[in-house]
N, C-alpha and C positions, 0 to 999 in steps of 0.2 A: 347093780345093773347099769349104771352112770360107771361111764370108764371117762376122767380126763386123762387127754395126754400128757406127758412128763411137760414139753413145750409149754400148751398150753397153762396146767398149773404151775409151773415157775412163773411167768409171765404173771401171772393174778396174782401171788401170792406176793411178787416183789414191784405190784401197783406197774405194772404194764400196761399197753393197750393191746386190745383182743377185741377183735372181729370176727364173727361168728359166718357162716357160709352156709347154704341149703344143697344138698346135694341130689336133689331133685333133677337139675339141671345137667350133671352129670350123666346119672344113670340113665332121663328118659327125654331131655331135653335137646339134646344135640346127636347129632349121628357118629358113630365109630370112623377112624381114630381121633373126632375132633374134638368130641368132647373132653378127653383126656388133656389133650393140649391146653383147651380154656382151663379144667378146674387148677391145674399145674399153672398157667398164667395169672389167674387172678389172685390165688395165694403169692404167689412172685408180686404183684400188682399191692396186695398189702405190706407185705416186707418194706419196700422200696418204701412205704410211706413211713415208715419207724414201727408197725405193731404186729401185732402175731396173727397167723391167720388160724379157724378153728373150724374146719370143715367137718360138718356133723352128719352120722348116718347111725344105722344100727346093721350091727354084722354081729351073727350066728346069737341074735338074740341078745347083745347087748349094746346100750347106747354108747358110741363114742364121740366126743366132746376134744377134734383134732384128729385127724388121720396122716398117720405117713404115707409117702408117696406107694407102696404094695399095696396099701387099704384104699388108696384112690383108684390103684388101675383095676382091683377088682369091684368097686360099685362100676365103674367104666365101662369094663367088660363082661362082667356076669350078667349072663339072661337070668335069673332067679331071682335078679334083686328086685322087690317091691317095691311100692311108690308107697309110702306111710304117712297119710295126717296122724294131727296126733291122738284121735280115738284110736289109732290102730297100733300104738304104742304098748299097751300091754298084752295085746295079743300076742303083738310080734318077738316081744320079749318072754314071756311065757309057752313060746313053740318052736322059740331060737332062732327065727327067722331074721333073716337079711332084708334092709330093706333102706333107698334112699328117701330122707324126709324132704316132703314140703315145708311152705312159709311156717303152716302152724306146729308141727313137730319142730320145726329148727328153732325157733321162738321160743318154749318149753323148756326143750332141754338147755341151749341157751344160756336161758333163764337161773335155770335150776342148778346150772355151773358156775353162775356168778358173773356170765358173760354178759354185759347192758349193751351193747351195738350188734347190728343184725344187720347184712347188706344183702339184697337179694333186687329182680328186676324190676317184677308188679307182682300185687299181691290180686287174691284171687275178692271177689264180692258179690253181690248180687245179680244173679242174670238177668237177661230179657224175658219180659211175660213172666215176672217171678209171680205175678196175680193168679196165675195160673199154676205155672211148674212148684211154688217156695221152694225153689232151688238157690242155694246161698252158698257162699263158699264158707267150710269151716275156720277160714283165715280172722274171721268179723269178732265172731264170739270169744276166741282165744286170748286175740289180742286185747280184746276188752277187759280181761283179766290178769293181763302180763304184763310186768314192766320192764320192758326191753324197746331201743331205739330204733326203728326200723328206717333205713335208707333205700328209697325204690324208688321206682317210676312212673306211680302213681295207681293204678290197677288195667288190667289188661283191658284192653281196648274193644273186646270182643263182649264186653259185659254189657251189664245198666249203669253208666259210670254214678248219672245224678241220683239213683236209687244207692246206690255204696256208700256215696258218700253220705246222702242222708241218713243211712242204717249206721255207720260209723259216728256220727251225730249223736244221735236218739244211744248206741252204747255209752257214749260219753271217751272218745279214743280219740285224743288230740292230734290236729291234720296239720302240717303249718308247710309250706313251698319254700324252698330253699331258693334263695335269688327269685323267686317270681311269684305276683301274686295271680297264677292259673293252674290248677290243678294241672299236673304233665299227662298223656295219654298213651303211658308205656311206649309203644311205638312214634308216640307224636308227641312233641314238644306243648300243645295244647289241646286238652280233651275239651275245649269248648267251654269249661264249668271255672268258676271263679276257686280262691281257700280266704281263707280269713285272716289269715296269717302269714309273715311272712320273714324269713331268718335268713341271713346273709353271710352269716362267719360260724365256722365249727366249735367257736366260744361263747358264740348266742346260744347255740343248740344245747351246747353244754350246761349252759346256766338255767335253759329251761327244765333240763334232767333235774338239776338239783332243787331246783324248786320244786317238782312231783312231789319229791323226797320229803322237801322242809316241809312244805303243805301236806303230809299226809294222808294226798289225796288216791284214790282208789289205786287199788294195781294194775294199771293202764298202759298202755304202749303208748308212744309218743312217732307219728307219723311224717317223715321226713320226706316229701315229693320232692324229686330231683329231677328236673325234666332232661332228658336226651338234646342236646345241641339243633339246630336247625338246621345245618350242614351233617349233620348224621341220622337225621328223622327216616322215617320213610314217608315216601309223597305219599301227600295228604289226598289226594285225589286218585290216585292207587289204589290206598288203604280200603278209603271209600267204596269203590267201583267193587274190588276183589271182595271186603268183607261182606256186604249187599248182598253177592251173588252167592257167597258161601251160607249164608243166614237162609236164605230161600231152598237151598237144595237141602241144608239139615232140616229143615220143615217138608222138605218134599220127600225125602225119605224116611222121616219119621225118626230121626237120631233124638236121644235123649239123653237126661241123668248125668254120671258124668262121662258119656261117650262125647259128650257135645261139644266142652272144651279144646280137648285133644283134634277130635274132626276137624271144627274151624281153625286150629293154631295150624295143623296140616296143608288145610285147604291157602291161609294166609302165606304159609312158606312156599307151597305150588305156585299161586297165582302169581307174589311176587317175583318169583323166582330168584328167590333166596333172600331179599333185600330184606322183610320181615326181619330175618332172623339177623342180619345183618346190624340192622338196628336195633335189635334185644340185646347183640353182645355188647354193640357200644352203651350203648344205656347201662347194664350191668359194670362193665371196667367204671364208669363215673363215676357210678355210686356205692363200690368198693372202695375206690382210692378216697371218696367225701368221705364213707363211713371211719375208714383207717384216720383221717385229719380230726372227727366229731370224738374217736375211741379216744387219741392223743388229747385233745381238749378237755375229756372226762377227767383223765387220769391226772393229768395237771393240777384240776381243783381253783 
């Protein structure tokens, strides 16, 4: 049910580098025809760096591990394709369904290819009023058991970011900022919250991979915050104003579950009017082309 592509497995088998991609992004993240445009740009975006790119979805019920350009333009353009974490993996494969994954199905499979770098923009974590809702993103638990290098931007900004990162804590799922020691705020270069850690070259990073390995410690993800530029952020006082106002009207309408996320990320692309997403993609291309330098540093040794 694991299909690598022919690319991808030459690539691994002749100690390449390989960067792995979410196609979440694709199918339900951008609107027609631009999304197509990015997932085609940021594969180009890892090339350019020396390493393969490995855009993973599941189509007609099997995972694939790389897609060629036909299998990108139909997660792009089919209305059919599901959005799959990865409990919904063997449904999906057992009913032959289509579907593009998120953080935690792209992690998994992955994983399960032999792929250790993962670029993606923010990962998903615990909400607001989780006291209330325990609503968590499946992203938390997955990676607490995976060991795959995830390069992001920190987690969406729309969450509880100091409640994430303490749940990511208490899993035991190593956090470390890349050039900076402040957690990035997807959108914003700083979510306010400090890391403990702090990695500077994609042979630091590297070297902490392999220590996981020597220490034989848990099968964990190794969390790589890459903050968005400051001249590419979106304003901070934007951010503020619009997400505020968005937070109040999903309460006032009673939004829930997971309509909630999708609402606010809508309501943040309205209000900004477009600069949001503006800033996801840059934040994204950064942390493609670090992850393609971090894969190149793996594969070095």
């Amino acid at each position: 049910m694991l299909v690598v592509s022919d690319e991808v497995a030459q690539a691994l088998t002749a100690g390449r580098p390989v960067v792995a991609l979410e196609s979440t992004i694709i199918a339900h993240g951008l609107p027609r025809p631009r999304n197509l445009r990015v997932a085609l740009e940021l594969e180009a975006l890892v090339r350019e760096e020396g390493a393969t790119p490995a855009t993973i979805a599941v189509l007609d019920g099997r995972a694939h591990v790389g897609l060629d350009e036909a299998q990108l333009e139909r997660v792009a353009q089919d209305d059919t394709v599901r959005k799959l974490s990865h409990r919904d993996l063997p449904l999906a494969t057992a009913t032959g369904a289509s579907g593009a994954t998120t953080v935690s199905a792209t992690a998994l499979l992955a994983s399960r290819a032999g792929v250790r770098v993962f670029a993606t923009g923010g990962l998903g974590g615990v909400h607001r009023d989780w006291t209330s809702t325990q609503d968590e993103s499946a992203d938390l638990g997955l990676l607490a058991r995976t060991r795959i290098t995830v390069v992001c931007a920190g987690v969406k900004s729309i969450l509880d970011v100091p409640a994430t990162l303490q749940r990511l804590e208490t899993l035991g799922v190593a956090v470390a900022g890349y050039g900076t020691d402040r957690f990035p705020g997807f959108y914003l270069t700083d979510s306010g919250n400090p890391v403990d850690w702090t990695l500077h070259t994609p042979e630091e990073v590297a070297a902490v991979m392999r220590a996981q390995d020597a220490l034989g410690t848990e099968d964990s993800a190794l969390i790589l915050a890459r903050p968005v530029s400051r001249a590419e952020q979106l304003d901070p006082e934007l951010h503020d104003r619009v997400l505020h106002a968005a937070l109040a009207e999903c309460e006032a309408k009673g939004v829930s579950g997971q309509a909630v996320t999708p609402f606010l990320l809508e309501r943040l692309t309205e209000g900004t009017a477009g600069a949001s997403l503006e800033a996801n993609l840059a934040a994204v291309r950064g942390n493609v082309r670090l992850a393609a330098r971090v894969a190149g540093a793996w594969v070095r040794g």
